[in-house]
N, C-alpha and C positions, 0 to 999 in steps of 0.2 A: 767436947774434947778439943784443947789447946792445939793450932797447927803446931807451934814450934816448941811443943812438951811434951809432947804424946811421950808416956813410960812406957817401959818395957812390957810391965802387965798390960797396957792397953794393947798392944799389938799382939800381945799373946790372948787378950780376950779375942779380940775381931778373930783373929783364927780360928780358934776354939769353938765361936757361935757357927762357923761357916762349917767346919770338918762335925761340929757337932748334929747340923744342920743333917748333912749327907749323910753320916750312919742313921740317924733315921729314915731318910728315904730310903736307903738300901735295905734295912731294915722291914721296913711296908713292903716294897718290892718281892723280896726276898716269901715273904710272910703271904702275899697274895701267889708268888710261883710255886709254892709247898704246895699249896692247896690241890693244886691238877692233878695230882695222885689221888685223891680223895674223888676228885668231879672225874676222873678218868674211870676209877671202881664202878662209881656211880652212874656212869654213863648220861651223866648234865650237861649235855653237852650245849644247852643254854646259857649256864653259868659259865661257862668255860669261854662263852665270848662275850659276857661282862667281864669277868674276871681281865681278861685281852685289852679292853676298854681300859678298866681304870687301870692297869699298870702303864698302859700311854699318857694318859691326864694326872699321873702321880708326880710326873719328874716338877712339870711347871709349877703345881702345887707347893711343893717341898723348896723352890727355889726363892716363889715368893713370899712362903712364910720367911725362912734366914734371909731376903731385905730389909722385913717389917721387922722385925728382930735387932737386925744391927741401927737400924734410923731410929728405933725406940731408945736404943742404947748409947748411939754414937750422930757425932754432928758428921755426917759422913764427907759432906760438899766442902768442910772445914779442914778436912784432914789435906796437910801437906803430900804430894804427889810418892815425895821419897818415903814418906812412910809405909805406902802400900807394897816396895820394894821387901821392909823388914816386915809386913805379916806375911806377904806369899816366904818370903825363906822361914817362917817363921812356920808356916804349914807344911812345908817340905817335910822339916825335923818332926813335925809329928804326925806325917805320912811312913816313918819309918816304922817295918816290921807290920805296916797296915795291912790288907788282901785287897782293897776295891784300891789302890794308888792314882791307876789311872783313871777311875771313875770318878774320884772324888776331885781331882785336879780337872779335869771338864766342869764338874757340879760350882768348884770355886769360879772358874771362867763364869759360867753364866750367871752366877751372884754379883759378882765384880762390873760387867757390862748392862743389868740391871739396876744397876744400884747408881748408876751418873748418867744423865741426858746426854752426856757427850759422848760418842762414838769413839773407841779407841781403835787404832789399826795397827796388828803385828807389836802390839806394847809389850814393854819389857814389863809391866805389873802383872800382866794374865799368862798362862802355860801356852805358850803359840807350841813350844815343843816340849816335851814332855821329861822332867827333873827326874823321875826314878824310872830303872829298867822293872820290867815284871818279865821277862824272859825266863827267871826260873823260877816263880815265883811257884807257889807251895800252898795249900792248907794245912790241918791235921796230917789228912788224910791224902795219897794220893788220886791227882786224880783220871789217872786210867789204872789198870789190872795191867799184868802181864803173864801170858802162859810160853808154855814151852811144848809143846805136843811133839811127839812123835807120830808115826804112821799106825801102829797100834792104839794110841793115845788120843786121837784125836777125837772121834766121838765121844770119850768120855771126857773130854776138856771143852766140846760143847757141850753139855750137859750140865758143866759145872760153873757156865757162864749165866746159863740159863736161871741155876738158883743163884745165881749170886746176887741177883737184882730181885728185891721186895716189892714185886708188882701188887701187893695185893688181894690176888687171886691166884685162882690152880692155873695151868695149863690146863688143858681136855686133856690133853694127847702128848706129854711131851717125850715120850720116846719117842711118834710118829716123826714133830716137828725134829727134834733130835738129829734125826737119820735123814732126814731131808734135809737138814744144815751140814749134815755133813756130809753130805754129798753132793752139795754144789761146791760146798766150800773145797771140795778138790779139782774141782777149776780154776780156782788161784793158787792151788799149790803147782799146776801144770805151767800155770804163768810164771811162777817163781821158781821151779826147778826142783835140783833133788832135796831132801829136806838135811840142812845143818847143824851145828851149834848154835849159828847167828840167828837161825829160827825163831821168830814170834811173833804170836798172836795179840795184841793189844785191843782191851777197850774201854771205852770210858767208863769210868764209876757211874756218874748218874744219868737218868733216862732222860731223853728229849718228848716232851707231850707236844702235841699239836694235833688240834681237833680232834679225832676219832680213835688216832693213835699214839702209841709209846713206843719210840725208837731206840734201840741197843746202835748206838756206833760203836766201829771198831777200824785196825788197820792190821793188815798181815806185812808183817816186815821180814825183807831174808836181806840179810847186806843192810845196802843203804836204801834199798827199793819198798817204797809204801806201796800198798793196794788196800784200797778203802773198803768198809764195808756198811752195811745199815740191815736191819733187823728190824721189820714195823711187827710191833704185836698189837692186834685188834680181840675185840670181844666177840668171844662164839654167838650167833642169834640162839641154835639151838640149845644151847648146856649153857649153864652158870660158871663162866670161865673164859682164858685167851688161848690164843695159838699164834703161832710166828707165821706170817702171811706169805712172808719171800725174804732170801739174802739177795739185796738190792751188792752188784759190784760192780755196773756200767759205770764209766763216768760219765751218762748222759742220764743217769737216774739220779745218783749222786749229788749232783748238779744243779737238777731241776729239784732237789730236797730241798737244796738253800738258796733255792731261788729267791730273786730280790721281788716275783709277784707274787709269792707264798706269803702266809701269813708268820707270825713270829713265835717261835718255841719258848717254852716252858721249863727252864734247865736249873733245876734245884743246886745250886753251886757259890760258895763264899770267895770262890779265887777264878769269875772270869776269865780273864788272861790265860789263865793255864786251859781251861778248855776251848779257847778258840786258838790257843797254839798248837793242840793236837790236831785239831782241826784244821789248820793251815797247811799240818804237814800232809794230810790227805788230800788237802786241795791246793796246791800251789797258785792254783790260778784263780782261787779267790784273794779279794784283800782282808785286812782286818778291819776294813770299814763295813764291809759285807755280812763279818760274820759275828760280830759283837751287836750288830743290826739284827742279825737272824736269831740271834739267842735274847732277841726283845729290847734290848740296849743301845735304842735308837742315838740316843745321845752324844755315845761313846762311839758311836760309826758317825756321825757328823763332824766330830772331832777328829778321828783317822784320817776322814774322804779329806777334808780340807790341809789337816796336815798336808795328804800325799799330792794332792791338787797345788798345791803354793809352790810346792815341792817339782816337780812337773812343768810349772812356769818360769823355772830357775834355769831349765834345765831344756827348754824346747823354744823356740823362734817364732813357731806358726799361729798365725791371726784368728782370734776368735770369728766367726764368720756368720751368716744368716743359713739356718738349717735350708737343705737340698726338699723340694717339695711343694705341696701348696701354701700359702701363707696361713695362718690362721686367723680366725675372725676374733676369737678371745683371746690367746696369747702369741705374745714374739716371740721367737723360740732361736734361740744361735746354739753354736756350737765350737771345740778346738776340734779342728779332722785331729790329731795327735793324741787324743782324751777321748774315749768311749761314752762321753755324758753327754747330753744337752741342758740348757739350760733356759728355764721361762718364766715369762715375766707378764703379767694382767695387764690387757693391751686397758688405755686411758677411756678409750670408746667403742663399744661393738657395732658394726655394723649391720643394718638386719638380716636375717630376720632373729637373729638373736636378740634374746628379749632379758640376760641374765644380768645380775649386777654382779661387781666385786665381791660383797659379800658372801653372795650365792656361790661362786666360782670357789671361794676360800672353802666354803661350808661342805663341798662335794669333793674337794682335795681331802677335807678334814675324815668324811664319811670312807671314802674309800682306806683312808688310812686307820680305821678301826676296824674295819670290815674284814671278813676273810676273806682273799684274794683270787683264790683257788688256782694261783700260777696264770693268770689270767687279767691282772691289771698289776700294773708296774707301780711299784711303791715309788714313794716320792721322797727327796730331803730338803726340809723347809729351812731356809736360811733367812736373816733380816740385816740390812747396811753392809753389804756383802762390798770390800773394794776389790778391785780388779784392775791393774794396770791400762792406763788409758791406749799406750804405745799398742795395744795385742790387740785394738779395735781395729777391724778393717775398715777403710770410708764408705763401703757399702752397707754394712751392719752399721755403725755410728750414726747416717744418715738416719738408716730404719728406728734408729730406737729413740732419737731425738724427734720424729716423726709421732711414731705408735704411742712409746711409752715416758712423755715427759716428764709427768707428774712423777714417776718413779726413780728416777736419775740425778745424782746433780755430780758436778767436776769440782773436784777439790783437789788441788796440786798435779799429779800424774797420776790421781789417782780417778777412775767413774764408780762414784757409791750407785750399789742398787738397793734400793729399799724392804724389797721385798722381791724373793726369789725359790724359784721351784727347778732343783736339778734331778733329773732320772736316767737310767741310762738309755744309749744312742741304741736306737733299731731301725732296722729298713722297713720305712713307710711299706704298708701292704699293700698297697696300688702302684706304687714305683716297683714292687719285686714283681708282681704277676705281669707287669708289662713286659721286662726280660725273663721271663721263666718259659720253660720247654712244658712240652704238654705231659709229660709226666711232673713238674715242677706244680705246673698251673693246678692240675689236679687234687693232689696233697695240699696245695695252699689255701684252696676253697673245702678240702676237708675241714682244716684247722680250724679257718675260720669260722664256718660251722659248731665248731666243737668247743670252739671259744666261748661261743654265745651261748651254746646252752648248759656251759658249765656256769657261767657268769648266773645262767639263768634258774637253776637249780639251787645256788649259793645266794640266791636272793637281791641277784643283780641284772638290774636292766640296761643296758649299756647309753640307750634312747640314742643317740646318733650310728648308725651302722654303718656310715659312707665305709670303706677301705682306706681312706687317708687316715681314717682314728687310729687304727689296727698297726702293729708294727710286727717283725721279724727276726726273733733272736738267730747268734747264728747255730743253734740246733735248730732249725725252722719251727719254732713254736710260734706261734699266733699269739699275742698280746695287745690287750685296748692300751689306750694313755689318753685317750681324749674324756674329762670327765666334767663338762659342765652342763650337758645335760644327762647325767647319769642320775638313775631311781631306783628304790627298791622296786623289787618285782611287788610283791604286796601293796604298794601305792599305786600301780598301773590300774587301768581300765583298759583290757585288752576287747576290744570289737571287731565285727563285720562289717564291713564297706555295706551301708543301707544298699537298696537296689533301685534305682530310678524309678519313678509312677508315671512318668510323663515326660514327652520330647523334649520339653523345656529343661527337665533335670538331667537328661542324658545329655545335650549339647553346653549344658553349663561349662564354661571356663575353670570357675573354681568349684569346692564342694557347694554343695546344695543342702547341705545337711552341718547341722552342727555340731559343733570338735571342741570339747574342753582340753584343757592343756594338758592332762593325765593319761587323755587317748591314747591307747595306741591301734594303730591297724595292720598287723602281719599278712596281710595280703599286699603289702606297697613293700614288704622289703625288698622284693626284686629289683627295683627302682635300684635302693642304696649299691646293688653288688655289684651292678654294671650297665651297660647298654649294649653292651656284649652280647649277641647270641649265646655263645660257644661257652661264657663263666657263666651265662643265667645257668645255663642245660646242667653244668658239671653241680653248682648249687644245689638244682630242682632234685637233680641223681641222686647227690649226699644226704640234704637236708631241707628233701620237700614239707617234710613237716612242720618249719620253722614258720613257712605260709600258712599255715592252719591255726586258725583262732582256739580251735579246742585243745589243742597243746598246748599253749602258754596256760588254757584257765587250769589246766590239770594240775600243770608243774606250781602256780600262782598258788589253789588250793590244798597242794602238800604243804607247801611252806607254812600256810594260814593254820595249818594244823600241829605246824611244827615238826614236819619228816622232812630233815633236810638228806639230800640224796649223799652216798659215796664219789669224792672225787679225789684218784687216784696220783699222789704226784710221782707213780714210776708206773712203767710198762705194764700193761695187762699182763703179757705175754711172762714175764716174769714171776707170778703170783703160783703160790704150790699146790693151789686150786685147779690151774691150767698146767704146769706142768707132770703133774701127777694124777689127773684127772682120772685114769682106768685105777690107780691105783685105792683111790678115795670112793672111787664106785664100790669095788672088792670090800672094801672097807665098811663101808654101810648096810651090803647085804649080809654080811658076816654073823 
């Protein structure tokens, strides 16, 4: 291809191959999320975290096939700069009346910065912002419902939410669950007052799957006032069939649904955008990098977070700084105080006794982000040649990273490129919160953490460093790891007994006396990691004496090996129509 003759068809070809490129991946995508309905019936819930897998390893796939694609076709290094001006306008116009707009306009981004050794920054060739609105964007179909209930109506307009979604399967019970939705669900009408005209009930047409369950979202609107809802249906053990578990309406259940250490749903839908704009309006206080992330479209939340990040730098004064806390041995880790993220970067050198390499450290970043999470490890966004205003360094951070991390840096104009970069959001270290916490604080913090670990640990994760500095603090005080470069499946551990000394020699030993493959582990030494604390050992031993005991981990190790992965809950016990209803469900069964 001619720099200075490129035709109109060729610039209409390059588009073409790129936009053609992306309905196929969307396409795959799309074709692996159907399927959860299927492994949901089926309760595979094996497949269901391959299936999790390859929708994460599709995007790169799909991008570097439409490279190899346009280089077979096109002399790409040849083509003059202003040409690339008229294929992106050239892909706009036939982004028009598209459903995926703004997916497809990220998917060009990452084919475009692929496709040249050279680094572009903020170029007017790639969508730094984005050329079409999807605010009202549309399918077929819509996609939420809307009812109108009245006070007589109401049960029987939950009931008819209930069939409206093809789960599948029967309900057991669904007059039971019925009358139990709708008698919580008159707890938001108390919240929202007398009932109106402006009255409605909205909810989304398709089901959210993830792991065990299928989610009915909804929102109750009276005026201008949302109040959210969630609907998990699980599969009865006893009957061949489901039941509705709970109306999830806290906004701390809510919340922790879309959580950013949850793993990613399942959401059979051609117009994205439209369902993470209902979504936003239930959650205001998420972004749309969050929730096009939670609906598995990891891509298209890297594209938002940076958007609104650039954004944010335009628009605030304060110095990128070195995070509050201990250093780390593998990554430097800063932060904006003004920006809820941290961001990290692979220190050049570890100091011992860490024995891991860069690969390794990449590979555990990688594992955890396939992995389910269980709201108990903090998802990550991997970025590469990331620029960042040199002015927003502080000389204290600038020092440090010109120190730690040189190999990964270089200065180019005003600008510091990072190579390779890991951003998540900002938590309070667990060891910095128990130091100012009251003893009812202290208490509940060492429950969590507790609860962290053996949810990690049921979910097929060994966390292997347990210090409190790995551990962070959202601000609903939930317990979250982030430190994962020595993280392992539980199933790869060798959990043991401390030998017992034979001889004064071996009891006065300095170090072990006995030999430690690297897969050991010993839960008789966690103590060690929680503190030196009296007072936290005592509150630990109280909650979660059993974490010290070898024969718990082989128990929880040998479900897994068997493949019974346990129930992990991401809303309140206390909320579940098991526990709320309990005498009633008893009634029920002797009946």
């Amino acid at each position: 291809m001619k720099t200075e003759q490129s035709t109109h068809s060729d610039v209409e070809a390059i588009a073409r191959t790129i936009l053609e490129a992306f309905n196929k991946h969307y396409r795959i995508f799309l074709g692996i999320t159907q399927k959860a309905r299927e492994r949901f019936i089926n309760q595979d819930w094996q497949a269901d975290r391959v299936a999790s897998g390859e929708r994460i390893h599709l995007y790169s796939l799909r991008v570097n096939e439409a490279v190899s694609a346009l280089n077979k076709s096109f002399n790409l290094e040849a083509i003059d700069k202003s040409v690339w001006k008229d294929v992106k306008l050239m892909y706009v116009n036939m982004l028009y009346e598209h459903r995926q707009p703004e997916l497809a306009e990220t998917f060009y981004n990452s084919v475009f910065t692929l496709s040249f050794t050279h680094r572009y920054y903020n170029n007017d060739n790639i969508f730094v912002r984005p050329a079409l609105s999807t605010k009202y964007l549309t399918g077929d179909y819509p996609v939420y419902k809307s009812y109108y209930p009245t006070k007589e109506t109401l049960g029987s307009m939950v009931n008819d939410i209930l069939d409206s979604f093809d789960i599948g399967l029967p309900f057991v019970n669904q007059s039971r669950d019925a009358q139990y939705l709708t008698d919580q669900l008159q707890s938001i009408l108390k919240i929202t007052g007398q009932y109106s005209d402006a009255y409605q009930v909205q909810v989304l047409t398709p089901l959210l799957y993830r792991n065990k369950a299928a989610y009915i979202i909804g929102r109750v609107l009276n005026d201008t006032t949302y109040h959210p809802f969630a609907i998990p249906v699980l599969h009865d053990d006893e009957e061949s069939g489901v039941y509705a578990d709970a109306l999830l309406t806290d906004d701390g259940d809510i919340t922790n649904l879309f959580s950013f250490a949850r793993a990613y749903f399942m959401v059979d839908t051609d117009t994205p955008s439209a369902v993470v704009n209902f979504l936003l309006k239930i959650m205001p206080y998420k972004t749309a990098a969050d929730l096009y992330t939670a609906i598995g479209l990891g891509k298209q939340g890297k594209t938002e977070f940076y958007r609104d990040f650039l954004d944010h730098l335009k628009h605030s004064t304060d110095q990128l700084m070195v995070t509050k806390g201990t250093l780390g041995m593998v990554m430097t880790v800063f932060t904006l105080p003004s920006y809820p993220f941290v961001f990290k970067v692979i220190n050049d050198k570890f100091a011992p006794p860490k024995t891991v390499t860069h690969r390794i450290v990449k590979e555990k970043y990688q594992l955890v982000k396939m992995h389910d999470r269980v709201g108990r490890l903090a998802d990550t966004l991997e970025f590469s040649h990331v620029a960042l205003p040199l002015k927003r360094f502080s000389d204290e951070l600038l020092a440090n990273i010109k120190e730690r991390i040189p190999s990964s840096i270089k200065i180019e104009g005003e600008n510091l490129i990072i190579r390779h970069l890991y951003i998540e959001r900002r938590l309070e270290p667990l060891n910095l919160y128990v130091d100012d916490a009251n003893d009812k604080q202290l208490e509940e913090a060492m429950i969590e953490y507790g609860n962290a670990i053996k949810e990690l640990a049921v979910a097929n994760v060994f966390p292997g460093d347990l210090l409190l500095k790995n551990f962070g603090v959202t601000s609903h005080c939930r317990v979250i790891f982030y430190d994962y470069d020595e993280i392992e499946l539980m199933e790869d551990c060798n959990f043991r007994k401390i030998p017992k000394p034979q001889n004064m020699q071996q009891i006065m030993a300095s170090e072990p006396w006995y030999s430690i493959d690297q897969k050991d582990v010993f839960p008789e030494e966690f103590l060690t990691f929680v503190s030196s604390r009296p007072d936290r050992r005592a509150l630990f031993k109280k909650h979660h004496g059993d974490l010290l005991d070898v024969d718990y981990w082989k128990t929880v190790q040998e479900r897994i090996r068997q493949g019974k992965y346990a129930d992990v809950f991401p809303y309140a016990q206390e909320v579940r129509f098991k526990n709320i209803y309990s005498e009633v469900l008893k009634s029920d069964n002797t009946a």
